[in-house]
C-alpha positions as CSV (number, residue, x, y, z in Angstrom):
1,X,-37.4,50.9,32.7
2,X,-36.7,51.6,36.3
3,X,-35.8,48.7,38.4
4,X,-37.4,47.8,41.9
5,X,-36.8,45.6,44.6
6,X,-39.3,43.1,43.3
7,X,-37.2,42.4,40.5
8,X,-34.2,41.4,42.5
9,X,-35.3,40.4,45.9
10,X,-34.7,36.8,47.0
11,X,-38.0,35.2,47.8
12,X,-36.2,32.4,49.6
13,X,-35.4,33.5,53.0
14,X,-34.1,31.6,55.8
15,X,-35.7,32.7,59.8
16,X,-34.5,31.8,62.5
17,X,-36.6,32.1,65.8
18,X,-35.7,34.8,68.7
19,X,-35.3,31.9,70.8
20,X,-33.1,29.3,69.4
21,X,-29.2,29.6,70.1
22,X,-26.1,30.9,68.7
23,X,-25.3,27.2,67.8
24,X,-28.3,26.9,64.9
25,X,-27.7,30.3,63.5
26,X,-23.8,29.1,63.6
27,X,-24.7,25.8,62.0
28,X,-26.6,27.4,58.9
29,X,-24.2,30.0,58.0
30,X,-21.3,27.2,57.9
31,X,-23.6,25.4,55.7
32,X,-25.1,28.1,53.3
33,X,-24.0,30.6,50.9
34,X,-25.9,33.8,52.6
35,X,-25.2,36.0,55.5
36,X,-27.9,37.2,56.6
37,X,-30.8,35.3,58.7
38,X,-34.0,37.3,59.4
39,X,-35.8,36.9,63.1
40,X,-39.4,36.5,63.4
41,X,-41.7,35.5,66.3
42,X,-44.8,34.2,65.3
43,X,-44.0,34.8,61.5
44,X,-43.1,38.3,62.7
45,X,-40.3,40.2,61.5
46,X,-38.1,41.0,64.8
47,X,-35.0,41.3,63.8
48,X,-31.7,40.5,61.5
49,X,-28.5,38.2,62.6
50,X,-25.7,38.8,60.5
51,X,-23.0,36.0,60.3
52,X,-20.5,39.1,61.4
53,X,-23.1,39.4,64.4
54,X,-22.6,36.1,65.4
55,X,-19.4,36.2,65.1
56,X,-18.7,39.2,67.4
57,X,-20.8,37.4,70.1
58,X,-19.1,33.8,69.8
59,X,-15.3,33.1,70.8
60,X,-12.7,33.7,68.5
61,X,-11.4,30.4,70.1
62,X,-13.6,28.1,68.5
63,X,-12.6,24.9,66.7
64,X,-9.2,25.6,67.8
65,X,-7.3,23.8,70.2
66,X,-7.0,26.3,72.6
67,X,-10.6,26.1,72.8
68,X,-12.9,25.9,76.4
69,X,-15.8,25.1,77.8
70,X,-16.7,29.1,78.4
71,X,-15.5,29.5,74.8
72,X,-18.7,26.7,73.9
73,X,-20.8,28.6,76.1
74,X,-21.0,31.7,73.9
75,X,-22.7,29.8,71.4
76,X,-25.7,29.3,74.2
77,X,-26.5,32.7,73.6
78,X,-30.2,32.9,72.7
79,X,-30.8,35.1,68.8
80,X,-32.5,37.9,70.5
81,X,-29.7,38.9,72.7
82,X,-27.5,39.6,69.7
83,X,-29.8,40.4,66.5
84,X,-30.5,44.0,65.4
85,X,-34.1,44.8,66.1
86,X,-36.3,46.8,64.5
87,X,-34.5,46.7,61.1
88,X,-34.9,48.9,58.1
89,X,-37.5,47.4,55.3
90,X,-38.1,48.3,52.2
91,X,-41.3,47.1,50.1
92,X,-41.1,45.2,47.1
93,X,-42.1,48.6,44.7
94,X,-39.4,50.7,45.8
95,X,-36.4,51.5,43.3
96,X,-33.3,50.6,43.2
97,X,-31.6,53.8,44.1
98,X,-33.9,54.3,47.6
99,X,-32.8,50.8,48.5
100,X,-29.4,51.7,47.9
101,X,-30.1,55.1,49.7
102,X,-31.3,53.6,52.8
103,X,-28.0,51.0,53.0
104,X,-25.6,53.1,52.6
105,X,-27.0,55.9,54.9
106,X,-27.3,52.9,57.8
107,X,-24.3,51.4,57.3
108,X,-26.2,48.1,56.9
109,X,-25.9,45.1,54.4
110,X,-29.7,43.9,53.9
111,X,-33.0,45.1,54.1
112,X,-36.0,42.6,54.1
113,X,-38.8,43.2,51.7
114,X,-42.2,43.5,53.5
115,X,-45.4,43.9,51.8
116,X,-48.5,44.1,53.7
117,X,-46.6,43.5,56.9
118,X,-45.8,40.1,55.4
119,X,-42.2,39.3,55.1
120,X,-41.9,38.5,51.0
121,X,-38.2,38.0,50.4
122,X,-34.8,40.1,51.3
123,X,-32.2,42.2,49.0
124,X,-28.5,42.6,50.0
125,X,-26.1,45.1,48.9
126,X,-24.4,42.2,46.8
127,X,-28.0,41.8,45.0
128,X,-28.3,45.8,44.3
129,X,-24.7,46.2,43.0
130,X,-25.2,43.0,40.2
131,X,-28.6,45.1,39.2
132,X,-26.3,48.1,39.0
133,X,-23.9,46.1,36.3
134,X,-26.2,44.7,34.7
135,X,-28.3,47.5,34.1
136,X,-25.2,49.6,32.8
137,X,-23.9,46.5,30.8
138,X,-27.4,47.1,29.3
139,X,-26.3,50.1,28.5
140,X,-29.9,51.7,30.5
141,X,-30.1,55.3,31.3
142,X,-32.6,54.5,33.9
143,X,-31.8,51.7,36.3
């Protein structure tokens, strides 16, 4: 049994809009375990902000007490000016290995699943390598 993207996808995806700051994108990832927020305008898939995005884009002097006003400006930034556009998708059919293809050959850490043009749900690398063990702890010859 060959396993696709369907069957390991998460379906629960958290957007974020082009428009709203660094500071909302900053206050989910300290709250949630992902990281990786998808763009859209207009329920539009634009683009990906990575928590390692954000933090490239924010000062390292944050939270500390060396800490200044321009250091709480970076997080003023508005999404668009630091997501990735255009990202790779994949759709929901495709296999494990061409999902795993495409990551490693982009240097990239998701890919959101579109069907139809309709954003349906996002895989990570984390996501393909537990399909990889399980599927060999399964002892499958196709996975």
């Amino acid at each position: 049994m060959t396993i696709i993207i369907a069957d390991i996808m998460s379906t629960r995806v958290v957007t974020i809009e082009m428009d709203d700051r660094l500071t909302v994108a900053k206050e989910i990832f300290d709250q949630a375990n992902f990281h990786h927020l998808l763009v859209v305008d207009e329920y539009k898939l634009e683009g990906v902000l990575s928590e390692r995005d954000l933090l490239r884009a924010i000062s390292p002097n944050l939270g500390s007490s060396s800490e200044t006003i321009k250091d709480l400006e970076t997080l003023q930034k508005r999404v668009h000016q630091v997501m990735t556009r255009n990202p790779l998708t994949v759709a929901p059919h495709i296999n494990l290995d061409a999902a795993t293809r495409l990551l490693l050959d982009n240097n990239i850490g998701c890919l959101p699943v579109l069907e139809n043009g309709n954003l349906v749900g996002i895989v990570t690398w984390k996501d393909l390598l537990r399909a990889y063990c399980e599927c060999r702890a399964q002892n499958q010859s196709e996975c």
